[in-house]
N, C-alpha and C positions, 0 to 999 in steps of 0.2 A: 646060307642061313640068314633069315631077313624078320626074325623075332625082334631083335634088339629095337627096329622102327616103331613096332607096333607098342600097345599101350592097352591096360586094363582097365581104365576109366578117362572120361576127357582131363580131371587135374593132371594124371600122368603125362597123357598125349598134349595138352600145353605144354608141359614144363621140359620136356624131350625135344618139342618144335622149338621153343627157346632156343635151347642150349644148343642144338645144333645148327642154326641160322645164327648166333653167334660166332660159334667155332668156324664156320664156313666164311665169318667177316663179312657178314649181312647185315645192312641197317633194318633194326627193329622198330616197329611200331605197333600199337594196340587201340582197338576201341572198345572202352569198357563196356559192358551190358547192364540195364538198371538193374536184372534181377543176380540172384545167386544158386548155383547148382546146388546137385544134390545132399551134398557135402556141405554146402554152407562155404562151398570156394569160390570164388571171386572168377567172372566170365566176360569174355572179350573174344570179338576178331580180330585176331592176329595176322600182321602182316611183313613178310621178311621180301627188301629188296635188294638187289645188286643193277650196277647200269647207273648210268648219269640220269637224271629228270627228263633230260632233252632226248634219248635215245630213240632213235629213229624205227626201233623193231622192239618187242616187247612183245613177253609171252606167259601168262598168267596162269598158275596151276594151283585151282581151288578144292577145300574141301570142307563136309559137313556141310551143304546146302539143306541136307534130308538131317539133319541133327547127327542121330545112333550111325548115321553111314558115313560119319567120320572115324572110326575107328579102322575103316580103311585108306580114307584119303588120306587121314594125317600117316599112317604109313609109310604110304609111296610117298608123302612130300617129304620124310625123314631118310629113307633111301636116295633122293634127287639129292637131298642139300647135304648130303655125306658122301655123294661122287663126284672129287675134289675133278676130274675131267671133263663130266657134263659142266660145270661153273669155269673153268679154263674154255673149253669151244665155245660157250656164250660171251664170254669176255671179249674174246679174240675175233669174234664173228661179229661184236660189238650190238648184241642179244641182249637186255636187258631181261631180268627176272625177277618175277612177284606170285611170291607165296602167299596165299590167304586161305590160315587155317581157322576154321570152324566157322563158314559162313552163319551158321545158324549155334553158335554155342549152349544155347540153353537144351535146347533139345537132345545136343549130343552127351550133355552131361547129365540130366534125367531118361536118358536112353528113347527116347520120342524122334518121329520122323518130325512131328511138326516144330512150329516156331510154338514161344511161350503164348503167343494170341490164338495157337490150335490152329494154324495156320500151314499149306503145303505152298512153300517160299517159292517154289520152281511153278506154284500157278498164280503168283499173287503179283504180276508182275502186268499192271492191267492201269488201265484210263478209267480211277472210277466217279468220274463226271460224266460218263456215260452210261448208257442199260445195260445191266449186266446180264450176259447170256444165259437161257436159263439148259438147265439138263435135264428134262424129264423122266430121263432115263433112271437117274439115283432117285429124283424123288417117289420114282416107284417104288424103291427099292431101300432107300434109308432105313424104316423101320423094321427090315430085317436083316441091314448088313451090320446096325447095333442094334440089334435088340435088346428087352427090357432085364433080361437074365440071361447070364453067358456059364457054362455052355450053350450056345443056342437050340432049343429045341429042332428035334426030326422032321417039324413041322414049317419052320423056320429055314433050316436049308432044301427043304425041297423048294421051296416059293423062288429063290435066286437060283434055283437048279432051271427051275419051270422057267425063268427070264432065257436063260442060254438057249434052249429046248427052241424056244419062240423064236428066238434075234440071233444065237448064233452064241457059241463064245468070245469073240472078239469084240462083238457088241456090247457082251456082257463088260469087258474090262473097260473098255470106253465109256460105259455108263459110269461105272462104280471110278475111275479115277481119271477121268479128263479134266476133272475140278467140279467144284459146285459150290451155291451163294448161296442157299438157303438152309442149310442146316448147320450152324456152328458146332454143333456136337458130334456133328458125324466123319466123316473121314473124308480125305483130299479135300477138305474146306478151304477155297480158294482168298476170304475175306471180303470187306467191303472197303477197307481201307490199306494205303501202303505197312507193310510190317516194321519193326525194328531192322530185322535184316535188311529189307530190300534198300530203307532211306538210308542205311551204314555203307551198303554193297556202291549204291550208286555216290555219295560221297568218295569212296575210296577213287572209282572211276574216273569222276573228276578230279581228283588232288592226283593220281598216278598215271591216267593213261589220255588225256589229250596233248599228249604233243607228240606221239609217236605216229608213225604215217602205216606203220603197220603190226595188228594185235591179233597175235595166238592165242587160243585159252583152249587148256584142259580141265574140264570140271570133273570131278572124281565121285562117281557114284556106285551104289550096290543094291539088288533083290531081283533084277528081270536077268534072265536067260541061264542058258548050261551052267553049274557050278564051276567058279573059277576059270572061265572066258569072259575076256573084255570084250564087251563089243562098241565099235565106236559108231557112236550116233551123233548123226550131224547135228549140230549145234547151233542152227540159223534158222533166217528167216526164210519163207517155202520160194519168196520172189528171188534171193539172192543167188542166181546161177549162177556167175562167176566164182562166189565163196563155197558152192557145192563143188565143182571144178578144181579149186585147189584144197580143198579137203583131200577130197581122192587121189590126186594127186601127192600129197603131204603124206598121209594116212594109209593110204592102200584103195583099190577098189571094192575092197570090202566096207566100206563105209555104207551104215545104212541110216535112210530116214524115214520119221516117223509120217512122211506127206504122203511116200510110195505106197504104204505097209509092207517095207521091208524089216522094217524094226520090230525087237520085240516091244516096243513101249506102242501105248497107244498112240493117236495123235492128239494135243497137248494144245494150249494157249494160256497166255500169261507169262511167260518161262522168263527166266533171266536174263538170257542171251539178249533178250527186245532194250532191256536199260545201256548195253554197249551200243547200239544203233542210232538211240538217242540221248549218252552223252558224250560221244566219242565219234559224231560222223566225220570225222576226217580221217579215220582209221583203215586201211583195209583190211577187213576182218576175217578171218576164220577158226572156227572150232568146233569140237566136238566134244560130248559128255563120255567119258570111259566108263562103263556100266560092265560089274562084275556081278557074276551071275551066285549065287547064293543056295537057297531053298528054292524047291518047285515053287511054281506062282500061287497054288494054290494053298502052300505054307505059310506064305508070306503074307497073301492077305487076308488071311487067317489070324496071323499074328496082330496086322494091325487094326481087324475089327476087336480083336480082344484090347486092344490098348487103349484104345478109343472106349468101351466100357468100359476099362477100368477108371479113366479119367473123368468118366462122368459120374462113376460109383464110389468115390474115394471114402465110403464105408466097409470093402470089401475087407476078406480078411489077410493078414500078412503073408499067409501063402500061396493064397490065390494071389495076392500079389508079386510076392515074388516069383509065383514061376511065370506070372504074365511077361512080366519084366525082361526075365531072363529067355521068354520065348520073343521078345522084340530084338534082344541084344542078338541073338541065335539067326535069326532071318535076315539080318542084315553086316555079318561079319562071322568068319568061319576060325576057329579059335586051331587052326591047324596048320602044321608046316606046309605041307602041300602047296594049301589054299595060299600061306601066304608069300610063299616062293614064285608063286604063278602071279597072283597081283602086282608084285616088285617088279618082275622081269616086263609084264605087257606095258605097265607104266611107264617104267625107263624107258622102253624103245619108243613109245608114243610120243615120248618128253624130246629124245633123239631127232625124231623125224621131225617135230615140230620147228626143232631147232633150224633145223635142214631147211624146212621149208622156208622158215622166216632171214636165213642166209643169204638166200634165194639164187 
């Protein structure tokens, strides 16, 4: 029974991550957010440590990078820091542990993937003193993946029907979410500038993880693959063989990456993982993102073209609002024992293994 983790809104799931990273005899820490949820409550990343400063191994288990898909990370991070034996075999193993719940808080507390700049955190993680790459692909496509009224007209999905038809499906998902710079209102908008998130996530970095010689991270995701299968996606850079190596090794041979197309995620740049590279090169690094599988893909981003109209529409009326809402919250977290029995269990063991590997 693994309800009592989970949480019906982000003030719940803070104030539960609280309390049990206290109880667990965890130093706390928080950074506030300028804005305020939906509630009018008060938003921060939260971060719960155990392990000396100096510790030589160090393994980081995040959640809410995608906002609304923390109502599963903080979960399993509330299951982790209530199994008083997982925090005994990191002690003993001399494992240091760093919780950071709600990378992205604003979003998980307005039920949005993106940051409060409409931003997708996991692509915004980029050099922009540089040219930023363009995707032809969505700009095909943008003004009928939000179109001007939602539902979207018959006319409207056949034209993204007619893209797959051409380029394939896969192509299609690469178009529509590998990131893109040109449309702030549209969706997987990667930004033109650092986010709140990311300048907080790589502060954190700095103040906790340079002086370890080697860094786990699990990042806690949800909406691609089979309902309630984790699947672990390698979590590096495509050069870094020896961290794909011990991935598999840690993880299983089931690890897949988005470089091969073994993953169900497209392939990605900008991601997160690039700020541990460059603020922690002394680290030997490995990890992976644990992606739990939700609604078919084609629910999903369904959900978040309607979300994405709603934000632009904020004239809509309160029930189309609400059930937009509640179709984001739906696509991205399964409000079922099952579901969330399965989440806990793949977690823990990923959390295990990682331990394992970082023991060495």
């Amino acid at each position: 029974m693994n309800q009592p983790y989970f949480a019906a809104s982000y003030a719940e799931a803070r104030a539960k991550f609280i309390a049990a990273a206290e109880a667990a005899g965890l130093e706390l820490h928080s950074h506030p957010h300028p804005l305020v949820g939906r509630n009018g409550e008060a938003l921060a990343l939260d971060l719960a440590r155990s392990g000396p400063p100096d510790a030589q191994a160090l393994l980081v288990i995040s959640s809410g990078c995608h906002g609304v898909e923390g109502f599963c990370g903080s979960g399993v991070q509330g299951a982790l820091l209530a199994d008083a034996q997982f925090q005994r075999e990191a002690r003993e193993a001399g494992v240091a542990l760093l919780y950071l719940h709600a990378l992205n808080p604003w979003g998980f507390s307005w039920w949005r993937r993106t940051t409060h700049e409409n931003v997708d955190l996991n692509r915004n993680f980029r050099d922009f003193s540089q040219p930023l790459a363009p995707n032809p692909g969505y700009d095909e496509l943008a003004h009928f993946l939000v179109p001007a009224t939602w539902p979207p007209t018959p006319e409207n999905e056949a034209a993204i029907m007619g893209y797959a038809l051409r380029h394939g499906e896969r192509a299609l998902q690469t178009a529509i979410s590998a990131g893109q710079h040109e449309h702030p209102q549209g969706i997987f908008y990667c930004g033109r500038n650092p986010t709140w998130s990311q300048q907080v996530f790589r502060h954190v970095l700095q103040e906790e993880a340079r002086r370890c010689a080697r860094l786990g991270w699990i990042d806690l995701h949800t909406g691609l693959g089979p309902k309630g299968v984790g699947e672990r996606i390698l979590n590096l850079s495509e050069a870094d063989r020896e961290g794909l190596a011990r991935a598999r090794a840690w993880w299983g041979p089931g690890v897949t990456s988005i470089y091969d197309g073994s993953s169900t995620s497209a392939r990605l740049s900008g991601m997160m993982f690039e700020a541990v590279y460059q603020e922690c090169p002394q680290a030997e690094f490995t990890s992976i993102a644990l992606e739990y599988g939700t609604l078919p893909l084609q629910d999903v981003m369904a959900a978040l073209r309607a979300d994405q109209w709603l934000e632009n529409h904020p004239e809509a009326g309160a029930a189309q609002s609400a059930a937009i809402k509640q179709r984001v919250k739906d696509a991205f977290y399964c409000d079922e024992e099952a579901w969330m029995d399965a989440v806990v269990a793949q977690g823990v063991e990923a959390a295990y293994q990682a331990l394992a590997g970082l023991r060495g």
